[in-house]
N, CA, C and O atoms as CSV, one atom per row, in Angstrom:
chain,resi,resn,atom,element,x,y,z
A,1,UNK,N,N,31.528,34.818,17.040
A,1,UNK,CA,C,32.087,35.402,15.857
A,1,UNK,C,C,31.066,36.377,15.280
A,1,UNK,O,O,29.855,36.180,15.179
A,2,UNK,N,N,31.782,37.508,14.903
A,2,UNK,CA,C,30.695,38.514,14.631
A,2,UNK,C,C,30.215,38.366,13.097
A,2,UNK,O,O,31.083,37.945,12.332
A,3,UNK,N,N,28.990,38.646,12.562
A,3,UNK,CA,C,28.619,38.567,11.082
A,3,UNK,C,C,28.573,39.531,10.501
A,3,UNK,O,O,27.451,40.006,10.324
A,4,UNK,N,N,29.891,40.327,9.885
A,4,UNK,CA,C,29.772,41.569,9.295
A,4,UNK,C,C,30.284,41.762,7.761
A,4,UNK,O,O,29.802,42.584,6.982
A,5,UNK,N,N,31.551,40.686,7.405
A,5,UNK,CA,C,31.732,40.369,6.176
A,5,UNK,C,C,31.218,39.162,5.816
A,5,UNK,O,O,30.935,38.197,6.527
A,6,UNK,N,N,31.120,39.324,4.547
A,6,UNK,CA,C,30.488,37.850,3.886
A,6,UNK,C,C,31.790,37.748,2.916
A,6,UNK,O,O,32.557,38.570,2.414
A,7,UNK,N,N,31.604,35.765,2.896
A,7,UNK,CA,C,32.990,35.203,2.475
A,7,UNK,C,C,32.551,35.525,0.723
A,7,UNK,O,O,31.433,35.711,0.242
A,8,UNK,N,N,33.657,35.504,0.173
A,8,UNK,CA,C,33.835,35.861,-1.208
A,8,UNK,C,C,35.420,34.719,-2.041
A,8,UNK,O,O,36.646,34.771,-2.142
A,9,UNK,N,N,34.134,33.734,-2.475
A,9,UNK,CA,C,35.081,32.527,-3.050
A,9,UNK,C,C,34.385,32.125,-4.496
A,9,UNK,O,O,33.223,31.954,-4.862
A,10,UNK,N,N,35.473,32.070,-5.032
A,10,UNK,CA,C,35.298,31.280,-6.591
A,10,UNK,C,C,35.334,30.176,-6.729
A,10,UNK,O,O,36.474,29.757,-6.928
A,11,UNK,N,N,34.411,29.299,-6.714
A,11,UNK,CA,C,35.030,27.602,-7.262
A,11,UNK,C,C,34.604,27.450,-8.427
A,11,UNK,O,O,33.770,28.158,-8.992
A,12,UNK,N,N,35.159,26.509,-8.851
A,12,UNK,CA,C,35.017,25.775,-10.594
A,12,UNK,C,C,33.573,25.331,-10.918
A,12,UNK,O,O,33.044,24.258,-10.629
A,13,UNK,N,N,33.170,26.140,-11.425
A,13,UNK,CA,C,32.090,25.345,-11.985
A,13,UNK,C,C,31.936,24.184,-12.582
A,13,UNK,O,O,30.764,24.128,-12.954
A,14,UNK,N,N,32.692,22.917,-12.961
A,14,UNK,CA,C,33.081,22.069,-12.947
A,14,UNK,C,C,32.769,21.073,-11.939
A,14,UNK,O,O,32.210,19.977,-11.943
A,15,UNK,N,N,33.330,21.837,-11.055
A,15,UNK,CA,C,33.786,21.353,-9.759
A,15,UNK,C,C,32.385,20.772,-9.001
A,15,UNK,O,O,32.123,19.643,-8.587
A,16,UNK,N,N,31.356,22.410,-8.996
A,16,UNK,CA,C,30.204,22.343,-8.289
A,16,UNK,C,C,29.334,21.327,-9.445
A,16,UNK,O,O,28.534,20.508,-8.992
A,17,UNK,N,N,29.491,21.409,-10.569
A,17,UNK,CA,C,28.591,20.442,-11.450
A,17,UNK,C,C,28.625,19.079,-10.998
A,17,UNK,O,O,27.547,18.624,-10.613
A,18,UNK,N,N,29.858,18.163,-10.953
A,18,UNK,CA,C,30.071,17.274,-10.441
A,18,UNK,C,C,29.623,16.351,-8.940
A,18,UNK,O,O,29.213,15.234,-8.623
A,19,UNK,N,N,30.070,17.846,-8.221
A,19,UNK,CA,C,28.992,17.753,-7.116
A,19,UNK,C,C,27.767,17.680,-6.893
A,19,UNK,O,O,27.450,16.802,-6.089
A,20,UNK,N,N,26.720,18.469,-7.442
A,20,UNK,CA,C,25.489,18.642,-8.450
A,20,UNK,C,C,25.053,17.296,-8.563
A,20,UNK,O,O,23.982,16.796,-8.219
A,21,UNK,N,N,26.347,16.637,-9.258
A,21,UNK,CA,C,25.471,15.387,-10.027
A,21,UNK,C,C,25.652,14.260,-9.385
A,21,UNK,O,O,25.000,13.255,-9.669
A,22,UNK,N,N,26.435,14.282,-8.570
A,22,UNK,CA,C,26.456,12.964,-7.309
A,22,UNK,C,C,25.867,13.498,-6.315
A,22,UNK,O,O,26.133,12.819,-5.323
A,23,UNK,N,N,24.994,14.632,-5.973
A,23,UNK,CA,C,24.010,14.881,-4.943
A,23,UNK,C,C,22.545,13.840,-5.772
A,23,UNK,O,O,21.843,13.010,-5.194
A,24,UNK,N,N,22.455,14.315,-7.411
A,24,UNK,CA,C,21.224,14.106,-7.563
A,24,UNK,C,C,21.683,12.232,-7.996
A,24,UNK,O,O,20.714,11.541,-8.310
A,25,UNK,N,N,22.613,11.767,-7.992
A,25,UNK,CA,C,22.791,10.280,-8.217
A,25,UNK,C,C,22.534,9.663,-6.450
A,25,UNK,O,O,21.792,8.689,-6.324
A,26,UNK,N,N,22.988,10.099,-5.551
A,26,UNK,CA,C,22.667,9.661,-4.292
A,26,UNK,C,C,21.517,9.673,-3.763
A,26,UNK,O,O,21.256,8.914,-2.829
A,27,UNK,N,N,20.235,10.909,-4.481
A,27,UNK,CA,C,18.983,11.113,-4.105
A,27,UNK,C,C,18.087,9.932,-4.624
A,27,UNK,O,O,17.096,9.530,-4.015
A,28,UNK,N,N,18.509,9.452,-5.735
A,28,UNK,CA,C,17.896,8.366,-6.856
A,28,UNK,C,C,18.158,7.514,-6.322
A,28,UNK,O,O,17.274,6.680,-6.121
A,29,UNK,N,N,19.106,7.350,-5.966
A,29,UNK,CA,C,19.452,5.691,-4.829
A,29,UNK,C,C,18.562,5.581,-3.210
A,29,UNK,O,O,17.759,4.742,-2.803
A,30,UNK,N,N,19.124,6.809,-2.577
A,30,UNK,CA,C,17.958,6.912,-1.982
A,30,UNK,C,C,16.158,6.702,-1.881
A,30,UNK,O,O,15.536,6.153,-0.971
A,31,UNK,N,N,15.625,7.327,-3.112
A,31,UNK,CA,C,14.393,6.900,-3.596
A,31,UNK,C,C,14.583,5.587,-3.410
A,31,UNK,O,O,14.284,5.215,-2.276
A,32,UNK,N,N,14.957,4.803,-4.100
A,32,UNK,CA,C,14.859,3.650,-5.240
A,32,UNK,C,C,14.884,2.573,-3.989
A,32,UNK,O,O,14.009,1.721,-3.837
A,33,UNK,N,N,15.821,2.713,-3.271
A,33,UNK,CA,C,15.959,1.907,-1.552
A,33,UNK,C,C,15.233,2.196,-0.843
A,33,UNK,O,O,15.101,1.464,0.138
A,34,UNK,N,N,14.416,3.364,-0.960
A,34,UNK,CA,C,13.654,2.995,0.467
A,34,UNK,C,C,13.235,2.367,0.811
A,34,UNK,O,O,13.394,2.042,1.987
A,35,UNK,N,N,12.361,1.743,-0.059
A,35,UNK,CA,C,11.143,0.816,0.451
A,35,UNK,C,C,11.876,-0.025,1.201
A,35,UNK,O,O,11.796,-0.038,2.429
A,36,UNK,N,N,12.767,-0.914,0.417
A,36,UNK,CA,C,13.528,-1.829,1.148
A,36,UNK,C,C,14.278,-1.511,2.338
A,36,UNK,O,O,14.513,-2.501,3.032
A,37,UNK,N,N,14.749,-0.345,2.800
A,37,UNK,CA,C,15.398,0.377,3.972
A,37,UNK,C,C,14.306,-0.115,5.186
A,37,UNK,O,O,14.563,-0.812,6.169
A,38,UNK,N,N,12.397,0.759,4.601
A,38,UNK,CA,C,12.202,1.043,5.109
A,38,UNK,C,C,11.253,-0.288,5.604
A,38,UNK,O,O,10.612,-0.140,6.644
A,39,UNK,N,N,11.166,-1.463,4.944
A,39,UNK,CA,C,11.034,-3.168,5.033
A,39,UNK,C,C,11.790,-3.553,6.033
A,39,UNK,O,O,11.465,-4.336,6.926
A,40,UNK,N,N,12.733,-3.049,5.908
A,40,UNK,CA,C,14.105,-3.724,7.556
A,40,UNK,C,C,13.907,-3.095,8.438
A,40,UNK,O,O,14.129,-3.679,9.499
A,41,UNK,N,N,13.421,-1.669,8.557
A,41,UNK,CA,C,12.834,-1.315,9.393
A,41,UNK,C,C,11.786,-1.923,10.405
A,41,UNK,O,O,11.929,-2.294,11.571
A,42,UNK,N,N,10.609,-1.902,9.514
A,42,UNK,CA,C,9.703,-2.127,9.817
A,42,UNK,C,C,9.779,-3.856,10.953
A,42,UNK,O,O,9.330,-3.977,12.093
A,43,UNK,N,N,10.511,-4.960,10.091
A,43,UNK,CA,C,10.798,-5.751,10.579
A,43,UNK,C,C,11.700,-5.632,11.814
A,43,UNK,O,O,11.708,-6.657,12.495
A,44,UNK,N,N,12.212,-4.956,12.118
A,44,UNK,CA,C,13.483,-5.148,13.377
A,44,UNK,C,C,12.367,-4.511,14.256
A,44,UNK,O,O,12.196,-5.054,15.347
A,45,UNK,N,N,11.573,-3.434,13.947
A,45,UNK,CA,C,10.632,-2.419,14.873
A,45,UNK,C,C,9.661,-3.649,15.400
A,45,UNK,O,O,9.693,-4.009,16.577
A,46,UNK,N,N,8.735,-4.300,14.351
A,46,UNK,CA,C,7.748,-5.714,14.898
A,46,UNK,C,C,8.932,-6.434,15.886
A,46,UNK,O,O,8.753,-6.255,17.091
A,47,UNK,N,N,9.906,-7.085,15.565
A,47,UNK,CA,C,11.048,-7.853,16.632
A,47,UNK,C,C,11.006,-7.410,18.185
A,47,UNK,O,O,10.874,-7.987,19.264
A,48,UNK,N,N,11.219,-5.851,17.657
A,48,UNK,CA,C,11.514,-5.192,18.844
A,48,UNK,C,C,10.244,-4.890,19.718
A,48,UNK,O,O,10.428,-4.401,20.833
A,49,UNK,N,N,8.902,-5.163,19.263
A,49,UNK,CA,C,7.403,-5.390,19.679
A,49,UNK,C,C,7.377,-6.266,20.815
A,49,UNK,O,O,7.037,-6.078,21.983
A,50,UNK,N,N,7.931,-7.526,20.040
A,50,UNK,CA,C,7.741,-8.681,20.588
A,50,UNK,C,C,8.939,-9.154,21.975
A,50,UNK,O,O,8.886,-10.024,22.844
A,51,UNK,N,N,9.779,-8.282,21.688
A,51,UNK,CA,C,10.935,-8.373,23.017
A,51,UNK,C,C,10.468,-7.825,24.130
A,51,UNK,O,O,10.526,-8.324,25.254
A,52,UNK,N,N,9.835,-6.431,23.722
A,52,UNK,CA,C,8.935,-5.856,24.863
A,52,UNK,C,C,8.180,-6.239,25.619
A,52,UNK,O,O,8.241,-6.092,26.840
A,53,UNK,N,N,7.024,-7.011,24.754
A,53,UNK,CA,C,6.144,-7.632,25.271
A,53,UNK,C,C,6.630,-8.894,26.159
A,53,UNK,O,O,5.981,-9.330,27.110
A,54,UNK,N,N,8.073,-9.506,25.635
A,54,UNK,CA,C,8.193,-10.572,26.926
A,54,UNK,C,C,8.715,-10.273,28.228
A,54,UNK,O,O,8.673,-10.861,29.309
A,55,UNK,N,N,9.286,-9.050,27.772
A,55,UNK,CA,C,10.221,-8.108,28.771
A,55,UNK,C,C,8.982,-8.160,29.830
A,55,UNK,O,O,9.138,-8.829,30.852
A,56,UNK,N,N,7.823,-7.507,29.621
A,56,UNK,CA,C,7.047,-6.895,30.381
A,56,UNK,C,C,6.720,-8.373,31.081
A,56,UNK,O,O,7.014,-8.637,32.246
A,57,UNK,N,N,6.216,-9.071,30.379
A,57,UNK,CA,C,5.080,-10.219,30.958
A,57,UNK,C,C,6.096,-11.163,32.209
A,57,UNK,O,O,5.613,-11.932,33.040
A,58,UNK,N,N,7.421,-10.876,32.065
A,58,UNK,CA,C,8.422,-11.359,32.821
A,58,UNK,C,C,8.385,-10.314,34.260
A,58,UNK,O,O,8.707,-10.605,35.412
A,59,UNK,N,N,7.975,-9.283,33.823
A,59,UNK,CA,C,8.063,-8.364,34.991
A,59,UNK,C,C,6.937,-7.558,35.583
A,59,UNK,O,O,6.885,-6.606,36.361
A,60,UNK,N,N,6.045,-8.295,34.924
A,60,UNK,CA,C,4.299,-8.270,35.533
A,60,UNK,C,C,4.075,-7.952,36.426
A,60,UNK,O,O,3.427,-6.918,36.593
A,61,UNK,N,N,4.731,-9.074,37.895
A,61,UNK,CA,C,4.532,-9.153,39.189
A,61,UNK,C,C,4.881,-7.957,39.711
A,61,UNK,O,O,4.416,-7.665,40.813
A,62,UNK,N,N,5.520,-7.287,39.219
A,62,UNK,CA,C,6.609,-5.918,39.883
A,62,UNK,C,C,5.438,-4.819,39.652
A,62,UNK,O,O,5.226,-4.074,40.610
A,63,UNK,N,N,4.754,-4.661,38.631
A,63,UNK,CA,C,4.074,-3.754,37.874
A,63,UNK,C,C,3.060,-3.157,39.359
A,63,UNK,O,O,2.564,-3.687,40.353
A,64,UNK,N,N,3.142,-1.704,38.749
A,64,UNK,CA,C,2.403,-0.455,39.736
A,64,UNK,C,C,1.436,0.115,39.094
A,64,UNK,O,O,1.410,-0.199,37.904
A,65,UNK,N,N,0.405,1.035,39.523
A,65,UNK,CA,C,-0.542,1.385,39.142
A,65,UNK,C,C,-1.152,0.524,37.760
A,65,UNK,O,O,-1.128,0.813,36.564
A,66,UNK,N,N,-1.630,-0.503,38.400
A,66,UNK,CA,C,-2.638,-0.962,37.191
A,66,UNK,C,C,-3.655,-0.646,36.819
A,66,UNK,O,O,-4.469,-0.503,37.732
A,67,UNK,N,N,-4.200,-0.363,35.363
A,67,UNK,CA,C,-5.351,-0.117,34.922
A,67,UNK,C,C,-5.528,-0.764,33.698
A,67,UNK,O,O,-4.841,-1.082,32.727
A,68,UNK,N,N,-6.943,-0.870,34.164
A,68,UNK,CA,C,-7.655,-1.829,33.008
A,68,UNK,C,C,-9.148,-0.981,32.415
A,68,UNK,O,O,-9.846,-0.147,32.991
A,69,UNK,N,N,-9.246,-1.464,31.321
A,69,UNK,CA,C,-10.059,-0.877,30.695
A,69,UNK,C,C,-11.078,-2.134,29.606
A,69,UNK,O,O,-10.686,-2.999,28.823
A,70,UNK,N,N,-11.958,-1.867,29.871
A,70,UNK,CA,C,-12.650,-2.927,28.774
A,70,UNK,C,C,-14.043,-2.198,28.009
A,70,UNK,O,O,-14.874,-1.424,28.485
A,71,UNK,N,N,-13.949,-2.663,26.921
A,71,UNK,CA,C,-14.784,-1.895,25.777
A,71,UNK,C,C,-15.608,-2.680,24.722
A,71,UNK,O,O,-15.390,-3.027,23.561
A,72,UNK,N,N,-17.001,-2.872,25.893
A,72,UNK,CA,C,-17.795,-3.614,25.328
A,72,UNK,C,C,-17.723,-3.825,24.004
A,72,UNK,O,O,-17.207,-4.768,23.403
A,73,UNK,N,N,-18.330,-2.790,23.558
A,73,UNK,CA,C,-18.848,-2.381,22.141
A,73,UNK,C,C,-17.500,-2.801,20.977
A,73,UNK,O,O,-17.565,-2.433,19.804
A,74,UNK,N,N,-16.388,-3.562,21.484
A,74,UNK,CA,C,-15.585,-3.871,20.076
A,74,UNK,C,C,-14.894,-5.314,21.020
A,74,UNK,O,O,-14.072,-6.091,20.534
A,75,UNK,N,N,-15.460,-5.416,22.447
A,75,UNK,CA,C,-14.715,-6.363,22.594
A,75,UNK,C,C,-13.468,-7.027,23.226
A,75,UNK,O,O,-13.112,-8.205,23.273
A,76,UNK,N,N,-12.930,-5.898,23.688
A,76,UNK,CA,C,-11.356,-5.059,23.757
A,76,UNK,C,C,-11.039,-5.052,24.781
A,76,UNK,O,O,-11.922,-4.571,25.492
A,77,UNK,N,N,-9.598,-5.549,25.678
A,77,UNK,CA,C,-9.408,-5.253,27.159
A,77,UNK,C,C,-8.324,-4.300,26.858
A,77,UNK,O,O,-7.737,-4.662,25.838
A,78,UNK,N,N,-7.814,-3.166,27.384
A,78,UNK,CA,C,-6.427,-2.576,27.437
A,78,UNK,C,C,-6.335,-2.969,28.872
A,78,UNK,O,O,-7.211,-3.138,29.720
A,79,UNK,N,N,-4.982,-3.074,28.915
A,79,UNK,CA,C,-4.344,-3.655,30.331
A,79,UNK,C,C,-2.950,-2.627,30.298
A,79,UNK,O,O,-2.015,-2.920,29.552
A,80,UNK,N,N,-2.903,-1.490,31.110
A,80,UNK,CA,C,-1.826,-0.041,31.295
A,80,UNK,C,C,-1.328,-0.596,32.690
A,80,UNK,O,O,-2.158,-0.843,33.565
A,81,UNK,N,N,0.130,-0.808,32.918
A,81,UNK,CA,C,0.842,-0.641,33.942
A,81,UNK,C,C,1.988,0.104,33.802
A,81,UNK,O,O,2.397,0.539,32.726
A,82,UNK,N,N,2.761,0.331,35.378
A,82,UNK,CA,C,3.754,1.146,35.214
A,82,UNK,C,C,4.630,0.213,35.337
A,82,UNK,O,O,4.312,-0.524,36.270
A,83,UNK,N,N,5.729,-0.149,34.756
A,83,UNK,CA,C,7.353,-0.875,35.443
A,83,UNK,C,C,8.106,0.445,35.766
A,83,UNK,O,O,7.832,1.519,35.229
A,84,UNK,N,N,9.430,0.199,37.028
A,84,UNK,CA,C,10.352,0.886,37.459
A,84,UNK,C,C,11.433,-0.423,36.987
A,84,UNK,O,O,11.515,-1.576,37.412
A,85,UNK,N,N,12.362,0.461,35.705
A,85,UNK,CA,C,13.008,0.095,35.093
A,85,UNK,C,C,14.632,0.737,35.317
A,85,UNK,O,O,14.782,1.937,35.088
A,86,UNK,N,N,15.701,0.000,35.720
A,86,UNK,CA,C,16.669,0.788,35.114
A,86,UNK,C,C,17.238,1.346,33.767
A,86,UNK,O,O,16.322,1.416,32.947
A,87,UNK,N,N,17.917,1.585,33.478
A,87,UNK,CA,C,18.523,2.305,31.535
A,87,UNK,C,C,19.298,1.033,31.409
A,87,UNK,O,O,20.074,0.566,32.243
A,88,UNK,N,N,18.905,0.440,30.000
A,88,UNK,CA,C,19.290,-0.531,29.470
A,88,UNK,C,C,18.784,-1.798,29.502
A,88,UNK,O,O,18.933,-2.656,28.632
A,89,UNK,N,N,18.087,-1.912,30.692
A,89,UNK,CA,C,17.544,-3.187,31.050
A,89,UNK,C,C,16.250,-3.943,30.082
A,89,UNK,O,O,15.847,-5.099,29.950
A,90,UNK,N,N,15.980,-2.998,29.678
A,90,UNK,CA,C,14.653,-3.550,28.530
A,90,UNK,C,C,15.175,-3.066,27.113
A,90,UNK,O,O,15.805,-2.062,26.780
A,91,UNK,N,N,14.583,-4.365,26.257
A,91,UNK,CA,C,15.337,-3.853,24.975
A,91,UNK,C,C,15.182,-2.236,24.305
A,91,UNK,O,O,14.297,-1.504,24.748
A,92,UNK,N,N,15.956,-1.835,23.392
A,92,UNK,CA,C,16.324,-0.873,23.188
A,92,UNK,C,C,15.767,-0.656,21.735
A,92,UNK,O,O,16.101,-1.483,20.886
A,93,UNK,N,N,15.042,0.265,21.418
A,93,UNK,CA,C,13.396,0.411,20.340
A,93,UNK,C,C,15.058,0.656,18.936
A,93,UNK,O,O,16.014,1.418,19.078
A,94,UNK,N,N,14.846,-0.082,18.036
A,94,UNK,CA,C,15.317,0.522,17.317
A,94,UNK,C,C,15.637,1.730,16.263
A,94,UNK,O,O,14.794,2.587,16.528
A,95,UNK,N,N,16.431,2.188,15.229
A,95,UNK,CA,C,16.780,3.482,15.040
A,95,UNK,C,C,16.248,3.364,13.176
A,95,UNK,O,O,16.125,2.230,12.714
A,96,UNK,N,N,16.025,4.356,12.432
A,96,UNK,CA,C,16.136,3.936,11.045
A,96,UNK,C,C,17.678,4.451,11.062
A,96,UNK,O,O,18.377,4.985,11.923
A,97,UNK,N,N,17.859,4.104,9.907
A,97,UNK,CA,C,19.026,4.168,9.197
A,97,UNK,C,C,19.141,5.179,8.086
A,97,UNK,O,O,20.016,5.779,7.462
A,98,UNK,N,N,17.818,5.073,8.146
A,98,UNK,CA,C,17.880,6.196,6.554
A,98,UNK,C,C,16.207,7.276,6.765
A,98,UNK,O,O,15.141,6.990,7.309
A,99,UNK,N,N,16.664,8.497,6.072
A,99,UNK,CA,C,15.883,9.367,5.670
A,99,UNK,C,C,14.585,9.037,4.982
A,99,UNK,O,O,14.695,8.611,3.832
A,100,UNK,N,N,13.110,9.185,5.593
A,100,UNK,CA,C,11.997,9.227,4.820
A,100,UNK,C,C,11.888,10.072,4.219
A,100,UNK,O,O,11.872,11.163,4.790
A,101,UNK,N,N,11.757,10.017,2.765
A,101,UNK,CA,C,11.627,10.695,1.568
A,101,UNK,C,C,10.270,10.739,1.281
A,101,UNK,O,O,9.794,9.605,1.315
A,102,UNK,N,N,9.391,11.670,0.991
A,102,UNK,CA,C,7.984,11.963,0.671
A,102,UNK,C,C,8.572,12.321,-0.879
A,102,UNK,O,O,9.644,12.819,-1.223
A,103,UNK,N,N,7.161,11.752,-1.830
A,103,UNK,CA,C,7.505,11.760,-3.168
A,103,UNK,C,C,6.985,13.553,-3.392
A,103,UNK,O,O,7.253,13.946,-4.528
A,104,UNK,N,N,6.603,14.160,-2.882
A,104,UNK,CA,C,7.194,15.978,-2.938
A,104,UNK,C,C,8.203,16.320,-2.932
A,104,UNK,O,O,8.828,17.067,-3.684
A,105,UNK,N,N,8.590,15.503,-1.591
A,105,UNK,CA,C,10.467,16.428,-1.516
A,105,UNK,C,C,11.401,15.686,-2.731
A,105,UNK,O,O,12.437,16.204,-3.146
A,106,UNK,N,N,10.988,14.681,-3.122
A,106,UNK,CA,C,12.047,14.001,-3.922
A,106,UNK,C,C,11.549,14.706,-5.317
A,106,UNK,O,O,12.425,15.241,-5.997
A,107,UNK,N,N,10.476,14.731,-5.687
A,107,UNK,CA,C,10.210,15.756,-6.928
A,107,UNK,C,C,10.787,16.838,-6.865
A,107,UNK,O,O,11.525,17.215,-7.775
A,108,UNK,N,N,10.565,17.541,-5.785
A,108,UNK,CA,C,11.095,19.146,-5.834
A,108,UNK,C,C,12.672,19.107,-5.923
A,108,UNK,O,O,13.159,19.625,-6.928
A,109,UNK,N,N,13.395,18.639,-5.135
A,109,UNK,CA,C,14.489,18.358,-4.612
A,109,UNK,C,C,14.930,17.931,-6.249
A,109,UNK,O,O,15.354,18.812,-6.996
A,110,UNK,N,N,14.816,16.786,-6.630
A,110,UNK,CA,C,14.941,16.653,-8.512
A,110,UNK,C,C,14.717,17.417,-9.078
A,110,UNK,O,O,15.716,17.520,-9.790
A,111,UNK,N,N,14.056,18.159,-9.352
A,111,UNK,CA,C,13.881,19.141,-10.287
A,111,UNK,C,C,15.063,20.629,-10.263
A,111,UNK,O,O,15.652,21.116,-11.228
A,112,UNK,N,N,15.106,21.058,-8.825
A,112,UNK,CA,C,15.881,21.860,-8.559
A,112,UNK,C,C,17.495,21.450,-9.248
A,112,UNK,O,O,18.221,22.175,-9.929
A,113,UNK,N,N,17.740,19.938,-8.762
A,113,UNK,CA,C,19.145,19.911,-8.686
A,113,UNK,C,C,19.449,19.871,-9.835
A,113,UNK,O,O,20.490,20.332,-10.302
A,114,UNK,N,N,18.351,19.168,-10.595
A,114,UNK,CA,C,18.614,19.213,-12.065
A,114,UNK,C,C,18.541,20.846,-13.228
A,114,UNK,O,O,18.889,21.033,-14.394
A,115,UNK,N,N,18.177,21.366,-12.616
A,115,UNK,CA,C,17.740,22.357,-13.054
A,115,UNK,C,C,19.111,23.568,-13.011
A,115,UNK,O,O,19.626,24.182,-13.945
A,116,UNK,N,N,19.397,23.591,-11.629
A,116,UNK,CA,C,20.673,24.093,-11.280
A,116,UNK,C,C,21.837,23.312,-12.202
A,116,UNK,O,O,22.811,24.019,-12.462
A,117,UNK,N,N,21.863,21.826,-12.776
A,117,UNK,CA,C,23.076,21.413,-13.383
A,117,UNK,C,C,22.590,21.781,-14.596
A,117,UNK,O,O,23.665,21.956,-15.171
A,118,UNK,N,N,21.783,22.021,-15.386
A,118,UNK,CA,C,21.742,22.690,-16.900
A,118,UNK,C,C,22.066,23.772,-16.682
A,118,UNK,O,O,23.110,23.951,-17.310
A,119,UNK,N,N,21.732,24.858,-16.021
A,119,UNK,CA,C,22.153,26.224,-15.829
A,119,UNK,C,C,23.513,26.378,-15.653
A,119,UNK,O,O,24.058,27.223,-16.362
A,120,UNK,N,N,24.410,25.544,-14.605
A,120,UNK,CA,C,25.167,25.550,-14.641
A,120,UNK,C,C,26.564,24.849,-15.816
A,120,UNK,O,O,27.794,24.905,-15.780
A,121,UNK,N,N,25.633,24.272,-16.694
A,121,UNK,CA,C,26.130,23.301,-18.063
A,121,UNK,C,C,26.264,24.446,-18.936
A,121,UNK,O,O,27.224,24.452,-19.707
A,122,UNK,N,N,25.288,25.614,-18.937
A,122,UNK,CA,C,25.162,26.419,-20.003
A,122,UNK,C,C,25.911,27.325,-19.905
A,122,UNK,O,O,26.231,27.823,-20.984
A,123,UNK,N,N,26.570,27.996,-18.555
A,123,UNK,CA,C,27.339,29.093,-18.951
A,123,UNK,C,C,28.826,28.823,-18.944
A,123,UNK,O,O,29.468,27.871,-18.499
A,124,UNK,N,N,29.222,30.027,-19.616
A,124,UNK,CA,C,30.801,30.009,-20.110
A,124,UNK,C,C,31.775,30.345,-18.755
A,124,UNK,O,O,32.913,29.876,-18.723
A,125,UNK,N,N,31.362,31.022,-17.855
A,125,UNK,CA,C,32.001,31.133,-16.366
A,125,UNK,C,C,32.616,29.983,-16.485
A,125,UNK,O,O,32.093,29.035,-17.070
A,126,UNK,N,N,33.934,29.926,-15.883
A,126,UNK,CA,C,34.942,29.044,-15.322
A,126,UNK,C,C,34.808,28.722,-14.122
A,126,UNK,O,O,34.863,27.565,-13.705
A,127,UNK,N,N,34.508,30.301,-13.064
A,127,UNK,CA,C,34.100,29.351,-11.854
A,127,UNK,C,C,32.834,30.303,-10.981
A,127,UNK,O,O,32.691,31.478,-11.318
A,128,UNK,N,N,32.250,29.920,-10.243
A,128,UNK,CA,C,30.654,29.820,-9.815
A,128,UNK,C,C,31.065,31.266,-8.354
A,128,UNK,O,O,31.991,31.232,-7.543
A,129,UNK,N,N,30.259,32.077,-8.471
A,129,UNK,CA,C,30.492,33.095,-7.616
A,129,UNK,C,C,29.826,32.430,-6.207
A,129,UNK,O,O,29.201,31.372,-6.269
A,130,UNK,N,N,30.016,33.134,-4.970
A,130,UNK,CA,C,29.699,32.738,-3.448
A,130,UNK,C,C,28.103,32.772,-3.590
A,130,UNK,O,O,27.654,31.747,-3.076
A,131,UNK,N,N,27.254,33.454,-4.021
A,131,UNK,CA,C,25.790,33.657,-4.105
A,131,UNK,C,C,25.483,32.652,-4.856
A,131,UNK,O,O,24.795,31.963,-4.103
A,132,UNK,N,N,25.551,32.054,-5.967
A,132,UNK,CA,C,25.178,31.155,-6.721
A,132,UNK,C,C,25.683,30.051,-6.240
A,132,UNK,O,O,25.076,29.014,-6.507
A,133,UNK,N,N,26.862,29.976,-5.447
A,133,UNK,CA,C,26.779,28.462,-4.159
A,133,UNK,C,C,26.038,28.478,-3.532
A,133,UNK,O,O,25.325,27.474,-3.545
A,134,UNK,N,N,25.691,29.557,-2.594
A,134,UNK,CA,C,24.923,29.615,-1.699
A,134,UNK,C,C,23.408,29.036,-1.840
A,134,UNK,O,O,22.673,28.498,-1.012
A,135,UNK,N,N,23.173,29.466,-3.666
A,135,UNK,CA,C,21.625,28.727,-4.123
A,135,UNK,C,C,21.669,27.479,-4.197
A,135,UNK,O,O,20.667,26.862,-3.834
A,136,UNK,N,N,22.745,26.799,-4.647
A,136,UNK,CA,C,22.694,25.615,-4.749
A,136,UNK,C,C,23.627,24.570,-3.391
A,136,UNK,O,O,23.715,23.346,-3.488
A,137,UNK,N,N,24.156,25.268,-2.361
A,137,UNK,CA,C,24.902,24.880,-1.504
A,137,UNK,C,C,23.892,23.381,-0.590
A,137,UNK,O,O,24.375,22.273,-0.355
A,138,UNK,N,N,22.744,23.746,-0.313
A,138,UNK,CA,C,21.731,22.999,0.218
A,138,UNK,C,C,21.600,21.358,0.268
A,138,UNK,O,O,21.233,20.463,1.028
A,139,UNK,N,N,22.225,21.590,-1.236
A,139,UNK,CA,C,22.360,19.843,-2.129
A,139,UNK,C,C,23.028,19.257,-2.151
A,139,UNK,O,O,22.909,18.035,-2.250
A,140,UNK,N,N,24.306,20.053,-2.044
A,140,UNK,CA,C,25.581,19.298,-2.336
A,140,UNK,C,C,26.256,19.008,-0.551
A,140,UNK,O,O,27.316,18.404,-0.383
């Protein structure tokens, strides 16, 4: 599709406020959960540590190119092998569920959205031109 006109739409400013304000009510929930998101995480990821590790020790005997490594000075053996695995056969690393939020992006990201819903609180326009979605399109 070629890019030669640009779309030209009116919506309600109303409309986009609303939107506006359940972007920045979903961001606050977001914050406010992570930790705990990122607690279940963390726990299913250790689980999924420990499946590995039996996975492997079950399939030891099979194991190719071994290398070992030991390090006086702290004590330390690393023990590196290869398994030849099919897809699926060893457990499967789990996924998050949710977005890591750095307390920058969640400041900036707040400030903007909020910032955009007073501006948009203050004027008398009925409805919000294509460029001034476009500034705030990101959020919603």
């Amino acid at each position: 599709m070629a890019r030669g006109k640009a779309i030209s739409v009116k919506i309600p400013t109303e409309r986009v406020i609303k939107a506006l304000e359940q972007s920045l009510n979903k961001l606050e929930l977001d914050w406010t959960s992570q930790e705990a998101n990122e607690a279940k995480y963390n726990k299913s990821y250790e689980s999924w540590k420990k499946q590995l590790v039996e996975f492997a020790v079950t399939k030891i005997a099979k194991a190719e190119n071994l290398r070992a490594n030991y390090r006086s000075w702290n004590k330390t053996l690393n023990v590196d092998f290869d398994l030849t695995v099919k897809e699926g056969e060893f457990p499967a690393e789990p996924e998050r569920e949710h977005t890591i939020l750095h307390r920058h992006d969640y400041t900036n990201q707040k400030e903007e959205i909020s910032n955009a819903i007073r501006i948009l609180k203050m004027t008398d326009e009925e409805v919000v031109n294509t460029s001034t979605y476009n500034a705030v399109a990101r959020y919603l």
